[in-house]
C-alpha positions, -999 to +999 in steps of 0.1 A: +000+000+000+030+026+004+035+022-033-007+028-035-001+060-011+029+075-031+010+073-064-020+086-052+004+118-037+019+122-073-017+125-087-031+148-059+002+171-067-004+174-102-008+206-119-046+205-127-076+199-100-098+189-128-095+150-126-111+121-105-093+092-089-105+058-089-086+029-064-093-006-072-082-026-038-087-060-054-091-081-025-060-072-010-055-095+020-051-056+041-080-039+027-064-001+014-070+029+034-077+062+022-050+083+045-067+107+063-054+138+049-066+128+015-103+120+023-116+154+012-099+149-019-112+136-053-103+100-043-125+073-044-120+037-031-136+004-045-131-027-027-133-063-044-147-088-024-127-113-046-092-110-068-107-103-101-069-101-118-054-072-136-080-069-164-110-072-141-096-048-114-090-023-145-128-031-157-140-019-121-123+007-123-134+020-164-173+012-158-169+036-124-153+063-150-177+056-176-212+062-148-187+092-138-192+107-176-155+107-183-137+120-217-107+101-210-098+075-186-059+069-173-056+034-157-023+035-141-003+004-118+000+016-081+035+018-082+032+043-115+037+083-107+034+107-134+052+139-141+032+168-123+024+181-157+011+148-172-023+165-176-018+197-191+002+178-218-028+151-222-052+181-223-030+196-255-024+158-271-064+155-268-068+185-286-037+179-313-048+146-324-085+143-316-085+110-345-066+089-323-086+066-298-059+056-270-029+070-262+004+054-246+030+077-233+065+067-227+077+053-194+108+052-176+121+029-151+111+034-118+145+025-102+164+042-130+145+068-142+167+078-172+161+041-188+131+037-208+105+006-203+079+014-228+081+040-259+053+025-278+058-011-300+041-031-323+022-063-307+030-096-327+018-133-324+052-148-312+071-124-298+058-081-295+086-053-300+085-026-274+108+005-288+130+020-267+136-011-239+164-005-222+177+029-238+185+062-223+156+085-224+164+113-248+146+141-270+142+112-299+121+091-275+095+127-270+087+126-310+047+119-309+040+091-334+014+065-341+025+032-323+005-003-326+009-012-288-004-001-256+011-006-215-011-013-192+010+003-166-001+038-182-030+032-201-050+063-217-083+057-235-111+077-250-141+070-229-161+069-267-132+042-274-146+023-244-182+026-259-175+012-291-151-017-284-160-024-249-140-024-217-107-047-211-107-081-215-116-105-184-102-136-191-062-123-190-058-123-153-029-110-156-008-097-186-013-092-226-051-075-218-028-042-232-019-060-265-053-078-269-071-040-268-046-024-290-053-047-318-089-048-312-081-006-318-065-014-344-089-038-360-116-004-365-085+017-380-083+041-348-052+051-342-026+049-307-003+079-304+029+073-285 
């Protein structure tokens, strides 16, 4: 739960107030606690009565911001923190390339944050090709372009994108639900912007 507690911080510091947040606990054998000093915020708390896996924790989560009437939904990992201004630059993206229906942002390694993890990638049968895995973050890896994969650790989707093609699937407990909705994206020739 610290990593829980230290995201949530990162999001409640960001440079915009205009955002909700959603926390799956999915069945955690200690139940999550809201910390006091962030009751009042614009936190919310949904507890599993089972583990419902990766997916199905992420599908609580998307129908709550779907009854919530959002434009776009951010599903992040607990142990993810954004740059504080992650949502001014979604804001401008959203309004750059309104054709695209997901987008993936790059993401650097927790422990060493000038290696990248994820700079977009193209999901194939045997064996998918993240870009970027492994290198040094520089101004190449900031060049927005269409990608064909998603990361579930920092997953951005229109809520309209949700609409049409559903919500994740349930049956990947855990892993590839990412892949499986980027080529369902990719099946109606919407477009992912890395």
């Amino acid at each position: 739960t610290s990593d829980t507690v230290e995201c949530l911080q990162a999001l409640l510091s960001l440079d915009s107030s205009d955002f909700r947040v959603i926390v799956v606990d999915n069945a955690s054998k200690e139940p999550f606690e809201l910390p006091q000093r962030m009751r009042a915020s614009n936190v919310e708390v949904i507890r599993n009565d089972t583990n419902v896996g990766f997916a199905g924790g992420m599908i609580v989560g998307l129908r709550r911001a779907l009854e919530m009437d959002a434009r776009i939904v951010v599903c992040l990992n607990n142990d993810t923190l954004l740059d504080p201004g992650f949502l001014h630059e979604l804001a401008r993206i959203d309004r750059a390339y309104p054709s695209f229906a997901a987008f993936a942002p790059k993401e650097l390694d927790f422990n060493e944050p000038g290696r990248i993890v994820f700079a977009g990638g193209e999901v194939r049968l045997v064996r998918s090709v993240i870009h970027g895995l492994g290198h040094a973050d520089d101004e190449a890896a900031d060049m927005a372009e269409e990608t064909h994969m998603l990361s579930g650790a920092c997953l951005i989707l229109r809520a309209e994108t949700l609409r049409k093609l559903g919500l994740l699937e349930p049956m990947y407990f855990f892993g590839y639900e990412d892949r499986e909705y980027a080529l369902r994206i990719g099946r109606i020739t919407r477009k992912i912007l890395y």
